[in-house]
C-alpha positions in Angstrom: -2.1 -14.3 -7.0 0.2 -17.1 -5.3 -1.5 -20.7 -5.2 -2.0 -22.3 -2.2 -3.0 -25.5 -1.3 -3.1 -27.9 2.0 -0.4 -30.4 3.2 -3.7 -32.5 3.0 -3.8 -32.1 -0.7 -0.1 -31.9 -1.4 0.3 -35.0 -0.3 -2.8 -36.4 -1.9 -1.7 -34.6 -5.4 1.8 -34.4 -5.4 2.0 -35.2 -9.2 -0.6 -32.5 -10.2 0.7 -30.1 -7.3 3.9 -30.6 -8.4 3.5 -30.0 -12.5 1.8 -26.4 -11.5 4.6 -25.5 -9.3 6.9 -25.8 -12.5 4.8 -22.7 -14.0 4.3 -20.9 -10.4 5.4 -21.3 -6.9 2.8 -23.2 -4.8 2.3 -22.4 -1.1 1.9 -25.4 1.1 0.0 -24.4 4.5 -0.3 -26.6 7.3 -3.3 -26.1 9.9 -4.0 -23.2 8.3 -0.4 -21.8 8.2 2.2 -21.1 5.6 4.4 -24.1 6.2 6.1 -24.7 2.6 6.9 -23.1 -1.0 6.9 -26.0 -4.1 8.9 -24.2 -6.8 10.8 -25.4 -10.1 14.5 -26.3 -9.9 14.7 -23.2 -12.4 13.0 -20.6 -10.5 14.8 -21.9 -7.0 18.1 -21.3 -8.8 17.3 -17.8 -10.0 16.3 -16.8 -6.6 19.6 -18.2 -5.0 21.5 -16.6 -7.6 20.4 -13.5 -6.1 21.6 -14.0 -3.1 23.2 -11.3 -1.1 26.9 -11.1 -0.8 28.3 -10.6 3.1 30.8 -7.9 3.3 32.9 -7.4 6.7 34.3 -4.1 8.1 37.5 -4.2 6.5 35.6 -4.1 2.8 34.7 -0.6 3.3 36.4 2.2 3.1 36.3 5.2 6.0 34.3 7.4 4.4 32.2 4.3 3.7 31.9 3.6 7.4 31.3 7.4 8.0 28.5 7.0 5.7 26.8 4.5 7.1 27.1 5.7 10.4 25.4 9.1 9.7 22.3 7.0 7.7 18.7 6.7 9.0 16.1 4.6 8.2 13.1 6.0 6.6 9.7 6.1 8.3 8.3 4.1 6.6 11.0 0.8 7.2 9.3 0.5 10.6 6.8 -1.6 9.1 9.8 -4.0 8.8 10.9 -4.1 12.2 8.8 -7.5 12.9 10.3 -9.3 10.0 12.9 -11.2 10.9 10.8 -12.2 14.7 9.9 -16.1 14.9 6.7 -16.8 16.5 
């Protein structure tokens, strides 16, 4: 289960907060609130490293595009349409 702790805390314990985020990410909240992930240098890079690639129009080819076009979405991605919404 991820860790969390308070900005309260974190800033208290950086040293200690900090050490455990080297084994695990560590969720900072803030009022209550997700705010901030501590993570290793190690881990951070992995996940970056994974990073998608952004492919333009021309990169496909027609039948590619034709594809695409005829795809849909399965039920069940509609629990995703909120995702990417910034309250």
């Amino acid at each position: 289960m991820p860790q969390s702790v308070s900005s309260v805390e974190a800033s208290k314990s950086f040293g200690r907060i900090s050490r455990q985020a080297l084994a695990t990410p560590i969720t900072i909240t803030h009022h209550g609130h997700d705010s901030l992930v501590l993570m290793s240098a190690v881990e951070y890079q992995r996940l970056k490293s994974r990073d998608r690639e952004i492919l333009a129009l021309h990169d496909f080819t027609e039948d590619d595009r034709t594809a695409i076009a005829a795809s849909r979405a399965p039920a069940e991605a509609a629990k995703f349409d909120d995702e990417l919404r910034y309250s």
